[in-house]
N, C-alpha and C positions, 0 to 999 in steps of 0.2 A: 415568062420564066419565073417572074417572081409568085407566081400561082401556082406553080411545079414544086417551088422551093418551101413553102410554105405547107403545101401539101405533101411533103417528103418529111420536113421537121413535125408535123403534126400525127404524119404515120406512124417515124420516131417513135414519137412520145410516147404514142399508145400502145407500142410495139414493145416499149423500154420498161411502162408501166403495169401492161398486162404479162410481160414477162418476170418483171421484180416481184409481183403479186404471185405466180405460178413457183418461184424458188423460193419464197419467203414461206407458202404456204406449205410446201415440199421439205422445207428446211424445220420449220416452227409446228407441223403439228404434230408428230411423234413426241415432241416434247409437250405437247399441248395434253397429250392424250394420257401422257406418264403423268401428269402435273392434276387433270381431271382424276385419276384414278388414284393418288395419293390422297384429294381431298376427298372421295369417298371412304377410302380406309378409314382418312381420321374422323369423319363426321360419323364411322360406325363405332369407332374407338372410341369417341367423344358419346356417344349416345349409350354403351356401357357401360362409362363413368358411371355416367348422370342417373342411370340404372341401380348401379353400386352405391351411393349417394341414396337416392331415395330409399332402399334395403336399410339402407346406416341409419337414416331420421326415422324412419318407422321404428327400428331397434331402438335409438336413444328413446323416442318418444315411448314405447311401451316399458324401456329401465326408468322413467322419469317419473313418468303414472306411478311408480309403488312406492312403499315409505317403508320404515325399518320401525320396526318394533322389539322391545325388549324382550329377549325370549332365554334371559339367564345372569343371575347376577353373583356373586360371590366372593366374601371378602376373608382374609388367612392371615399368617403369617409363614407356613410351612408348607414343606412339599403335601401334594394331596392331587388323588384320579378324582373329580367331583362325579355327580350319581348321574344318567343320561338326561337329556332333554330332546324336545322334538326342534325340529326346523322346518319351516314349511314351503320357505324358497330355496334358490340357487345362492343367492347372495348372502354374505357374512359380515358383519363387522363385529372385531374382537377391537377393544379398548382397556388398557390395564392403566392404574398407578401403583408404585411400588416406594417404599420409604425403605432404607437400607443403611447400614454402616460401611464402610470404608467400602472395598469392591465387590458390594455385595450385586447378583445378578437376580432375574427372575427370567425361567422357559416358560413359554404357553404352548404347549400342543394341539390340536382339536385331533379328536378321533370318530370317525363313523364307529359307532355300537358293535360291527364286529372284530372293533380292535385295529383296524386297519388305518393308518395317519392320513390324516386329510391334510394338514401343514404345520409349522413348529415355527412360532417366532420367538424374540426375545428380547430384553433390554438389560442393561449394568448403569451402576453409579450408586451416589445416597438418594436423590432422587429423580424417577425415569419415568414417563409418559410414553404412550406408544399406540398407535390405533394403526388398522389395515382392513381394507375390504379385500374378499376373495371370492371366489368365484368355487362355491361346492361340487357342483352339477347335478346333487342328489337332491330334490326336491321332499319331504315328507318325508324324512328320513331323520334319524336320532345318533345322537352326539354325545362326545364326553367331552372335561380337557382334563389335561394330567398337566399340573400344575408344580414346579422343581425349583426352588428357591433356594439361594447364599445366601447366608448371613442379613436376612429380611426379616424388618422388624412389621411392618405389614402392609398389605395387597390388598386392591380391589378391582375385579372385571367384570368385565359386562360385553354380552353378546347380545347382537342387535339381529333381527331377522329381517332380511328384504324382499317381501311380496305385495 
């Protein structure tokens, strides 16, 4: 009897086990399968990044490679369109100082050659400091700035070219 009983609990057991095994697997792997195919999504999402990313350092690395050159300098005290100049990148940097009385102001416009405004910045006070890079998009292509002064006793800028 106790041979019977022993081989009835041992039945059990593997009756209890190969079945807990059969529901759990039943239970556990539609979630298994959603949970595999989430980490595919993100491991293709994640590999797009890293895609995006290397796009970005090869862009920085090739803005990083060029230097800015002086390609315009001129100093006033009064409104003035200065004569064209070339540019031979994308990239700009305009830098002004200006000396003034009470709220006196100074505009710098750039202009593409046919007149057309590339950007208009500007500064106030007695005296104002101001620098900005932009971003032209017209490669080898010529410039003015039109230059509009208040009560400015005198100015000096300087464009810098970045190729």
């Amino acid at each position: 009897m106790e041979k019977k009983l022993v081989a009835l609990t041992l039945i059990a057991l593997l009756a209890g086990l190969g079945g807990g095994y059969g529901l759990a697997y039943m239970t556990y792997q539609p979630q298994i399968q959603t949970l595999q195919s989430d980490m595919k999504d993100l491991s293709d999402k994640l590999e797009g990044v890293n895609s995006s990313v290397r796009m970005l350092n090869s862009t920085v690395e090739t803005i990083e490679n060029r230097s800015f050159h002086q390609a315009f300098y001129m100093e006033g005290s009064s409104s003035v369109n200065t004569s064209k100049f070339p540019l031979k990148g994308e990239w700009v940097r305009i830098r002004w100082y200006m000396l003034g009385l009470g709220s006196s102001w100074i505009s710098i416009s750039l202009y593409y050659s046919n007149g057309t405004m590339c950007t208009n910045r500007g500064s106030s006070g007695v005296f104002s400091s101001f620098a900005c890079d932009l971003e032209t998009g017209l490669p080898n292509t010529e410039y003015y700035l039109e230059i509009t002064t208040y009560i400015v006793t005198s100015y000096a800028v300087y464009i810098w070219d970045h190729y």
